[in-house]
N, C-alpha and C positions, 0 to 999 in steps of 0.2 A: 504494500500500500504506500504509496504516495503522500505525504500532509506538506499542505500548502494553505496560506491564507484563505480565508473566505473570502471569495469575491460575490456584488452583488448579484452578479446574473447566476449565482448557485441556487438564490433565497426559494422559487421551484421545490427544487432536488431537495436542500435542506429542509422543507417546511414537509415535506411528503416522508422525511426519514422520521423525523421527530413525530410526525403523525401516526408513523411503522411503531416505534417505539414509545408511544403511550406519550409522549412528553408535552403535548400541546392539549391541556385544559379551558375550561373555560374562563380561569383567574389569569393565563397569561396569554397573551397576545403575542403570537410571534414574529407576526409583522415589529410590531412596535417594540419588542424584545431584541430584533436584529437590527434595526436604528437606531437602539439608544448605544448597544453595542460598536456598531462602527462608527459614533461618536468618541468614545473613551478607547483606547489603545485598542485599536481594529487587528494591529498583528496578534495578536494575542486570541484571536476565533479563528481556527485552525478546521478547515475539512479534509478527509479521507478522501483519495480516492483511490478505485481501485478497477481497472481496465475500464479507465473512462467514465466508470460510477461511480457517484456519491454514495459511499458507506459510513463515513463518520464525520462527527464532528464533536467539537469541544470549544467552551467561550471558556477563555481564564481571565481571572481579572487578579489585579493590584494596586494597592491604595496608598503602599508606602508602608504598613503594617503588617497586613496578612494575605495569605493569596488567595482567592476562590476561585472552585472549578463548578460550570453549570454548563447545562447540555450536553453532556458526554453523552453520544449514541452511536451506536453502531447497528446496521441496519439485521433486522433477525437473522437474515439468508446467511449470513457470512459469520455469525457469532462464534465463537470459541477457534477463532485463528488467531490469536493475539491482536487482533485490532485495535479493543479499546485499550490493551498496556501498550500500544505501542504510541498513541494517540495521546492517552494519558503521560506517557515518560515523555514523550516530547514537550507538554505542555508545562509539566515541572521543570525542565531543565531549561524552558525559556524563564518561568518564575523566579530561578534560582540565578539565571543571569543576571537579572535586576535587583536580586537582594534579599529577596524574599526568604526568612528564616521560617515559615508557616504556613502552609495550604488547609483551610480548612473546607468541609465539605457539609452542604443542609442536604439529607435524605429521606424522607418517610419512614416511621420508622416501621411501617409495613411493606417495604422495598427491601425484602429481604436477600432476593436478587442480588442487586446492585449493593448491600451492604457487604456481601460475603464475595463481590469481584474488587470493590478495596479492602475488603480485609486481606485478599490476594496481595495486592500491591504493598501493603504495610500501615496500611491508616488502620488508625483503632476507631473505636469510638468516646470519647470523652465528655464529662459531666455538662449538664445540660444550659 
């Protein structure tokens, strides 16, 4: 897989993955979630791709404090290839360029899922 910026002619492809992956409710607005994004440090929204498709993507942010990762998805079809650690590592280790001593992560805590593919990665879970 390929990771490369998010460009806007992806928002399509992206808003259709996050759609695959349950990620677009009706409290967030993706449109208006990937505008506010490529306002605030747009290298840092990162998509997959992978022969020419959209399979991943990941928004990291940094504040000067701590770092946060939102939207990590990887599209079903392709799951369990390393995509989202790979997606993931990429996206800490730009974090990590800038200074960042903390990633932390808000997940449901009924996304058991995704709690037990970062506990993969080495994130724990810490006091609330």
């Amino acid at each position: 897989m390929r990771i490369r910026p998010f460009q806007p002619e992806d928002e399509p492809a992206l808003i259709a993955l996050w759609s695959s992956c349950g990620l677009v409710v009706p409290r967030n607005n993706p449109v208006a979630d990937i505008r506010r994004k490529l306002r605030v440090a747009p290298e840092l929204f990162l998509a997959g791709i992978l022969d020419s498709q959209f399979v991943a993507s990941v928004m990291a942010g940094y504040e000067g404090h701590r770092g946060w990762i939102n939207y990590l998805a990887v599209a079903p079809a392709v799951r369990g290839n390393g995509y989202g650690r790979q997606i993931m590592e990429h996206a800490e280790r730009m974090l990590r360029e800038r200074g960042c001593p903390k990633i932390n992560l808000q997940i449901r805590s009924t996304n058991r899922e995704v709690i037990e593919f970062y506990r993969r990665l080495d994130f724990s879970v810490g006091p609330g």
